[in-house]
C-alpha positions in Angstrom: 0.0 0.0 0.0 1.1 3.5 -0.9 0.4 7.1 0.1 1.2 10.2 -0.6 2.4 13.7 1.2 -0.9 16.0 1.2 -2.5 19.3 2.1 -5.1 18.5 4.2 -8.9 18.3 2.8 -11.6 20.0 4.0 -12.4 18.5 7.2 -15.7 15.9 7.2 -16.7 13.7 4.3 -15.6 13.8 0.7 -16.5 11.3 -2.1 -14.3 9.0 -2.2 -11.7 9.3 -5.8 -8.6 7.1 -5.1 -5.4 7.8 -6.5 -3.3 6.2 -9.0 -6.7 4.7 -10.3 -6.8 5.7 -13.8 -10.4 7.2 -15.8 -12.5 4.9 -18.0 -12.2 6.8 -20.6 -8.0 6.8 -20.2 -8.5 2.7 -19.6 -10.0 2.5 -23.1 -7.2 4.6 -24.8 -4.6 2.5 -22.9 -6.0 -0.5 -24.3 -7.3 0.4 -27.4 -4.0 1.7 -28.1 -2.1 -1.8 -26.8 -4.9 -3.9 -29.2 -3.4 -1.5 -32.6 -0.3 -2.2 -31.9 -0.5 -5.4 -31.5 -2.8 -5.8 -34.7 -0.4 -4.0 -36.6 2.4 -5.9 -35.2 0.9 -9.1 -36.7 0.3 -7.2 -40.1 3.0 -6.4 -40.5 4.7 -10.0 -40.3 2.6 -10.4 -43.6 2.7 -6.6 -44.9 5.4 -4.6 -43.9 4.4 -1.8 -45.7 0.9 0.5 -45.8 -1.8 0.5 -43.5 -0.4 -2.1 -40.6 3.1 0.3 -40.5 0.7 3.2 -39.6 -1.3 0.8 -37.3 1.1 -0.2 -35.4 2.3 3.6 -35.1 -0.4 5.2 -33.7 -1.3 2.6 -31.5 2.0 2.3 -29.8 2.5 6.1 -29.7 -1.2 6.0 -28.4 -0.1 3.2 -25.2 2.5 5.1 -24.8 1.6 8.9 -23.9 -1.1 7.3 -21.6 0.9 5.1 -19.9 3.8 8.3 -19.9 0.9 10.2 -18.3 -0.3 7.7 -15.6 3.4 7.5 -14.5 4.2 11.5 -14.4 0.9 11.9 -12.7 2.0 8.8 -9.5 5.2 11.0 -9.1 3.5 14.2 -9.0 1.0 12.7 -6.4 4.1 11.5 -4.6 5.8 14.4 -4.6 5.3 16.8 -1.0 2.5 19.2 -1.5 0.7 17.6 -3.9 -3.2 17.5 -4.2 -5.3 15.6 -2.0 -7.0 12.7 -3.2 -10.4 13.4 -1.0 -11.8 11.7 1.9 -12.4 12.2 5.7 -10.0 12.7 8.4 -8.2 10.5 11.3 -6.1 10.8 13.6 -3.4 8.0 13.7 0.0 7.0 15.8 3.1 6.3 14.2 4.1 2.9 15.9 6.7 2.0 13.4 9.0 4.0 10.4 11.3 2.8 8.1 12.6 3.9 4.7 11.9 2.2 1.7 15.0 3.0 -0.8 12.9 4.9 -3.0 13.9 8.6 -3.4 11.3 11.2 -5.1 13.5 14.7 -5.5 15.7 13.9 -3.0 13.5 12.9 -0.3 12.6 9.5 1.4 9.9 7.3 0.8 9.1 5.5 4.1 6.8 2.7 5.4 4.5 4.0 8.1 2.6 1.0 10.5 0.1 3.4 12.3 -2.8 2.5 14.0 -5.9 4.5 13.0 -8.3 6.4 15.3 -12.2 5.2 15.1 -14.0 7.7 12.5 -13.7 10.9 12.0 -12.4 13.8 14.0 -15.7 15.4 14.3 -17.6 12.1 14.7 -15.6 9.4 16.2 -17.4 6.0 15.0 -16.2 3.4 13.6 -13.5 0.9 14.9 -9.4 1.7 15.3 -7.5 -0.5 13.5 -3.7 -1.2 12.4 -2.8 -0.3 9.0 0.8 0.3 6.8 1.4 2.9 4.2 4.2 4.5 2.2 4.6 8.4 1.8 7.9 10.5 0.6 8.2 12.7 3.6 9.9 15.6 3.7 13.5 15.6 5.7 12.8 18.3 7.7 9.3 16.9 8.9 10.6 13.2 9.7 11.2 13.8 13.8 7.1 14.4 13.3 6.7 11.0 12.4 8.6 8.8 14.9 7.1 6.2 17.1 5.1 7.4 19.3 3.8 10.9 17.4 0.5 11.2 16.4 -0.5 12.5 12.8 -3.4 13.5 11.2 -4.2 10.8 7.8 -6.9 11.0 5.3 -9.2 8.0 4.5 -9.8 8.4 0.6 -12.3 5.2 1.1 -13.8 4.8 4.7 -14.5 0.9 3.3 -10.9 0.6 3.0 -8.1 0.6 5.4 -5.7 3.1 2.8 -4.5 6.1 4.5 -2.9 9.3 3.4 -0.4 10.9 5.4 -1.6 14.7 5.7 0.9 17.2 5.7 -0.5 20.5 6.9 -3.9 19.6 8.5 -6.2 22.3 9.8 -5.9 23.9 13.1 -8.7 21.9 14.8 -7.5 18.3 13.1 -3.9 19.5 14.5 -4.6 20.6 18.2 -6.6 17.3 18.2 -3.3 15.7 17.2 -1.3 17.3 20.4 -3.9 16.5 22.9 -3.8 12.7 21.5 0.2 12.6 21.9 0.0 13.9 25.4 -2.3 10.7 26.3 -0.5 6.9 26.3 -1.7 3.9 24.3 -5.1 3.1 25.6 -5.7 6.3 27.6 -7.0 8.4 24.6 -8.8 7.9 21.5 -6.1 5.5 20.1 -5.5 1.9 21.3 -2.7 0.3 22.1 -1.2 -1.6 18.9 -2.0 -5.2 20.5 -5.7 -4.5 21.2 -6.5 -3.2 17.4 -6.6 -5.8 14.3 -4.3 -5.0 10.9 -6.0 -4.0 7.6 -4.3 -4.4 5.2 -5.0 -3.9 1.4 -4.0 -5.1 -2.0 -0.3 -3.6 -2.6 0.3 -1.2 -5.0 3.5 -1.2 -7.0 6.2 1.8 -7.7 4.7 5.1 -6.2 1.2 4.4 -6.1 -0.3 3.1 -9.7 -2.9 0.5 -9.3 -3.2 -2.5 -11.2 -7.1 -2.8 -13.0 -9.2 -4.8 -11.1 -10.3 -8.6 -12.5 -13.7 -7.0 -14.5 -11.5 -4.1 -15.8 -8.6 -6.2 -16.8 -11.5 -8.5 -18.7 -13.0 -5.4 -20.5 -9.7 -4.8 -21.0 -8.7 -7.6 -22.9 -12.0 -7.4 -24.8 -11.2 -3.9 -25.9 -7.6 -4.9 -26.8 -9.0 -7.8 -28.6 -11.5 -5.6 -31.0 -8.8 -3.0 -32.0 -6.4 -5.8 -33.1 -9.7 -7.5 -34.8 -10.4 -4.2 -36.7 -6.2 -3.6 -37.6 -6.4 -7.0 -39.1 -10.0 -6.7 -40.7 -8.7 -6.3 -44.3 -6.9 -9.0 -44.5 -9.1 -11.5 -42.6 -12.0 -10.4 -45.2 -9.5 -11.2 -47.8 
C-alpha cells in the first residue's frame, strides 16, 4: 500500500476518488491503443508496408503517452505538496517507520505501520485498526513521524483501510493531534497496537499506480481484442 504527502482536505466527508486509479475513458485509450499495436504488429509480419506500419504507429505512440501520463501523474501525487485525493480525516499513531529505498526529489519514501483512530475527528465511529502505508516525507518533517507521534491521515475510502499521510492539516484536526500525543496507548482515542486488528489492502507497486481490477482487466482484454480485430480486418476479409 502507498500514500502520498498531502495538504489537508476540508475536514468531514468527501466522495471517495482514489489515487493512482486511472479514468475509463484513459483505460480505453490504454487499451485500445495496446490492441493496434498489436494488430499492426501481426500485419505487419505479412505486410510490412501501408496501412499495418501506420497501425502499429499510432497505436503504440497511443499506449504510450497514456501510460507516460499515468506514470508523471503517480510522481506528482508522490511528490510533497501535492493534491489531496479526497476523503475524511483521522487521527493515527506512528508505531513503526522505516525507509523504503525509493527517493522522489531527494526525499525518502518511508513505510509507516500506524494504528488509525475510530472515525472521524468530528464524529468518532467506527473501529481503530492497524494499517501500513508508504509516503515521501519531507526531511525536515521526519522527527514528526517517529514512534510514538500522532499524525493527522486521510481516509480516501472509509470501506478501505488506505490512508494518506496529511501534511499540513487544519488547526482543529492539529490541536486534536497534540492533545492525542500527550495521552499513552489506551488512555486516549487511540488503542494500544496489541488490542486493534491489521488492515491491510491489496499492494500497489512503484509510487502508487494500481493495477485494473479482474472486470476491468476482462474489459480490457476485450477492448484490446477488437482494435487488433479491426487492424487486421482487411486481411481477414480477404
Amino acid at each position: 500500500m502507498s500514500a502520498t504527502v498531502t495538504p489537508a482536505p476540508a475536514l468531514g466527508e468527501r466522495p471517495p476518488t482514489p489515487a493512482g486509479r486511472a479514468t475509463p475513458f484513459g483505460r480505453a485509450l490504454h487499451w485500445s491503443g495496446a490492441g493496434a499495436a498489436a494488430g499492426g504488429f501481426a500485419g505487419m509480419l505479412a505486410d510490412p508496408r501501408g496501412w499495418y506500419v501506420v497501425a502499429f504507429c499510432v497505436g503504440f505512440t497511443l499506449w504510450l503517452l497514456v501510460t507516460l501520463a499515468r506514470v508523471l501523474g503517480a510522481v506528482h501525487r508522490a511528490l510533497p505538496g501535492a493534491p489531496p485525493p479526497g476523503g475524511r480525516l483521522a487521527l493515527a499513531r506512528v508505531e513503526s517507520i522505516a525507509r523504503t529505498g525509493l527517493e522522489v526529489n531527494d526525499q525518502p519514501q518511508c513505510e509507516l505501520t500506524v494504528v488509525v483512530g475510530p472515525g472521524t475527528l468530528r464524529q468518532g465511529t467506527g473501529p481503530a485498526y492497524a494499517t501500513t502505508t508508504r509516503a515521501v516525507l519531507d526531511v525536515v518533517t521526519l522527527p514528526s513521524f517517529q514512534p510514538g507521534s500522532v499524525i493527522v491521515v486521510s481516509q480516501p475510502d472509509p470501506a478501505q483501510p488506505d490512508v494518506v499521510v496529511v501534511a499540513t492539516p487544519p488547526a482543529d484536526a492539529l490541536a486534536a493531534a497534540r492533545a492525542e500525543a500527550r495521552h499513552e496507548p489506551g488512555e486516549g482515542a487511540l488503542p494500544p497496537l496489541d488490542r486493534v486488528p491489521l488492515r491491510t489492502a491489496a499492494p500497489r507497486p512503484g509510487l502508487g499506480l494500481r493495477g485494473p481490477t479482474p472486470a476491468g482487466l476482462l474489459g480490457g482484454v476485450v477492448l484490446a481484442g477488437g482494435a487488433a480485430l479491426a487492424v487486421l480486418l482487411p486481411t481477414l476479409l480477404g
